[in-house]
Structures are given as C-alpha cells and as structure tokens.
C-alpha positions, 0 to 999 in steps of 0.5 A, spaced: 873 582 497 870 588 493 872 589 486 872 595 483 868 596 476 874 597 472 876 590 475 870 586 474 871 588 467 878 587 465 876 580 468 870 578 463 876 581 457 880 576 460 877 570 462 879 570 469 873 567 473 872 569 480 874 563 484 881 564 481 882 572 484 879 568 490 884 564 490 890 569 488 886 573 495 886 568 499 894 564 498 897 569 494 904 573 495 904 581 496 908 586 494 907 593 495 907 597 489 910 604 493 904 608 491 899 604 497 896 599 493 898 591 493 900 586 487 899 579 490 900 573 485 901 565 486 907 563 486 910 556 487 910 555 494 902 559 495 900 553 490 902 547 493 899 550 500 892 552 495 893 544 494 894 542 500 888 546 503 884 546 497 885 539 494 890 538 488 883 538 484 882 545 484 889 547 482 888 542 476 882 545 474 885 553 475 891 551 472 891 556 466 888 562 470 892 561 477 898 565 472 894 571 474 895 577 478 890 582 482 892 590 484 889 591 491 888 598 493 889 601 500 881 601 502 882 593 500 879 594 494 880 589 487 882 595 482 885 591 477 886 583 475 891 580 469 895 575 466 902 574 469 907 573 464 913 576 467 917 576 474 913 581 478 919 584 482 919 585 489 922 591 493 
C-alpha cells in the first residue's frame, strides 16, 4: 500500500507505526467518504478476527495504536492517518 507523504508524515507526529496502518488495511471496516476516498478503521469485530488470524500477541502489543483511522484515496493511496476518538459514521 502506498502512502502518500502527507501520511507518512502525520504517522511520525502521531506515533502510529506502520504495522498498526498494515493492520487497519488488511481487517479493517470501510466507509465511504461520498468524495471518492474510503476511512477504514478497526472496530470490535475486525479485532477479534486480527486475533484469530494474526495471534492475540499482536493485538496486545498494538493495543494503543489499533484506535487509529487511515483515508484511502480513489487510486488506492494512504492520504492521511490519525487517532480515532470519535463514532466514525456510516452512511
């Protein structure tokens, strides 16, 4: 997955490694923003399959990064990344 460099750099301010994005990528739930970009995010259910297919190790270990939210552009690029501490709506 690519990432753009507006997103590699909101990753260092924010602390939020890589495998934690990986892991939002790979098991994560997708809304659609309606401007043709996705927010994917890790809610209760994509957690416990992380732990079923990845080991429960890793969720303990990403435990404080696994809040996060990635932006996914139409071309499939990573725009932006953050901390998730509100309801993401989904329409």
């Amino acid at each position: 997955m690519e990432l753009t460099r507006h997103a590699r750099l909101r990753m260092q301010q924010r602390g939020i490694p890589r495998q934690a994005i990986d892991y939002v990528l790979a098991y994560g739930r997708v809304s659609h923003d309606h401007h043709g970009a996705r927010v994917m995010w890790l809610d209760k259910r994509s957690r416990a399959r992380l732990g079923r297919e990845a080991g429960r190790q890793v969720v303990r270990q990403l435990d404080k990064h696994l809040d996060t939210y990635a932006v996914v552009g139409g071309d499939g690029a990573v725009l932006t990344v953050g901390h998730r501490y509100q309801r993401i709506r989904r329409h």
